[in-house]
C-alpha positions in Angstrom: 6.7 1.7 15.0 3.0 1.9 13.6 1.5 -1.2 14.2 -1.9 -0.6 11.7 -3.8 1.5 9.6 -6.9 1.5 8.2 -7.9 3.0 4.5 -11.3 3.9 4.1 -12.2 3.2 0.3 -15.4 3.4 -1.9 -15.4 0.1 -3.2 -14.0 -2.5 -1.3 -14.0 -5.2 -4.3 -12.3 -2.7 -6.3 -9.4 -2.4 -3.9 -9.1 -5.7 -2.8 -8.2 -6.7 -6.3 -6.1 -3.9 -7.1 -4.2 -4.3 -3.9 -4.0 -8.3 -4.1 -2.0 -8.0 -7.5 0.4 -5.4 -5.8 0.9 -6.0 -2.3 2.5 -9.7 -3.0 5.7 -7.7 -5.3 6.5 -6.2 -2.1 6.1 -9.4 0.1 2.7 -8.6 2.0 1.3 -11.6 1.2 -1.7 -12.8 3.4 -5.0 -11.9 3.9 -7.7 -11.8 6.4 -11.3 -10.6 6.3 -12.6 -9.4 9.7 -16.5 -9.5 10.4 -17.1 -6.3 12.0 -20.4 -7.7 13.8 -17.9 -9.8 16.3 -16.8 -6.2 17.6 -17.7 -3.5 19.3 -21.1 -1.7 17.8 -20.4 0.3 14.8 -17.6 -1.7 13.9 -16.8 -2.0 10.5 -15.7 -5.2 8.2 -12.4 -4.9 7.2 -10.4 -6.7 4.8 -6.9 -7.2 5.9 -2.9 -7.5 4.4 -0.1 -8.3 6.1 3.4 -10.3 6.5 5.2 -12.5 8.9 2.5 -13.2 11.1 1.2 -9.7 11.2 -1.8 -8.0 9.7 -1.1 -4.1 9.1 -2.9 -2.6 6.3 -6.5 -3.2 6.9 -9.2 -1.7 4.1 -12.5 -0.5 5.0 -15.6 0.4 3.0 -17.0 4.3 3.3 -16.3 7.3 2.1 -12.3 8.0 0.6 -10.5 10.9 2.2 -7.5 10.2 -0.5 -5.7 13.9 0.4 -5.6 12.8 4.2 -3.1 9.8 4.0 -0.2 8.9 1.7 1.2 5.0 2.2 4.6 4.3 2.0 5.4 0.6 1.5 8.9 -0.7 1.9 10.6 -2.3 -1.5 13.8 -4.6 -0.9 15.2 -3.2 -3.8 14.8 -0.9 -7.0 14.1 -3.9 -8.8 11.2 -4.4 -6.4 9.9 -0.6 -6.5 10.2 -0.8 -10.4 8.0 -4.1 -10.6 5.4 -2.7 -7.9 5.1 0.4 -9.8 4.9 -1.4 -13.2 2.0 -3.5 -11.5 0.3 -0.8 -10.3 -0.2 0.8 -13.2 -1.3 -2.4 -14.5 -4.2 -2.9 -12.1 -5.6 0.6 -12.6 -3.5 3.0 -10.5 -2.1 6.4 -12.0 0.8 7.9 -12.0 2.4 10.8 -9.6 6.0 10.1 -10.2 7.8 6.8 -12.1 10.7 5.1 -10.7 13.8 6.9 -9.9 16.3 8.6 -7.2 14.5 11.2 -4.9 17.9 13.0 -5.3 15.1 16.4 -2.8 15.7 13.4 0.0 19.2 11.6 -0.4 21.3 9.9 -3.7 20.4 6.8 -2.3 16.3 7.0 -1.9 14.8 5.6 -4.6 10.6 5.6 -5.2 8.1 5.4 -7.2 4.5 6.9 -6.8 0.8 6.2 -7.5 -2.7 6.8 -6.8 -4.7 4.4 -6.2 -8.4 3.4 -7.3 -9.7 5.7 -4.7 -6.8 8.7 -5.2 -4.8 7.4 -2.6 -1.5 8.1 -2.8 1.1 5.3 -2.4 4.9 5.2 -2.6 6.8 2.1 -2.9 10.1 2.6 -1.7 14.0 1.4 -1.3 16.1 3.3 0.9 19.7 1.7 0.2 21.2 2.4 4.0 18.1 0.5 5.9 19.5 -2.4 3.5 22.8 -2.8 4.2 24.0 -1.0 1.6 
């Protein structure tokens, strides 16, 4: 189980809006900013997201390496990947694949994918069997 990861993006305004209007549709909802003076030297300021008392997905200013990561983000249903989608596109992001099955993975995978402001690319996703159904 990952615990973090960080995204290295070129404007970190920029994606702290585009991911506070998307994030919440898939219920990561709080936010905290980390000074990166209180660390170690060289550490950077991050802004964070998270759920349930964690923090996971933490953004950092610099220089984007968008072909080096791709972000899945679980969706509860396909109700929750369609409105996640329909939001990011909303806020900016473009499009590498709308809503649908992923019939190349199994029936019951359903996604949607985006880039984001900086090119990465995100998937929200529902995967029927880790739901119960």
């Amino acid at each position: 189980m990952l615990d973090h990861i960080f995204l290295t993006v070129s404007d970190i305004t920029r994606s702290i809006t585009f991911y506070e209007r998307v994030l919440p549709i898939l219920g990561i909802t709080s936010r905290h900013d980390y000074d990166g003076s209180q660390g170690p030297a060289g550490h950077p300021d991050l802004k964070g997201f998270g759920a349930n008392g964690r923090v996971f997905f933490w953004l950092r200013e610099g220089t984007p390496a968008p072909g080096a990561v791709h972000v899945g983000f679980v969706a509860n249903s396909e109700t929750i990947v369609n409105a996640a989608h329909a939001e990011a596109r909303a806020a900016g992001a473009s499009e590498i694949h709308a809503p649908g099955p992923q019939l190349h993975y199994d029936p019951r995978y359903y996604a949607a994918q985006v880039r984001d402001p900086d090119g990465y690319s995100l998937e929200f996703v529902f995967k029927s069997w880790q739901h119960g159904g």
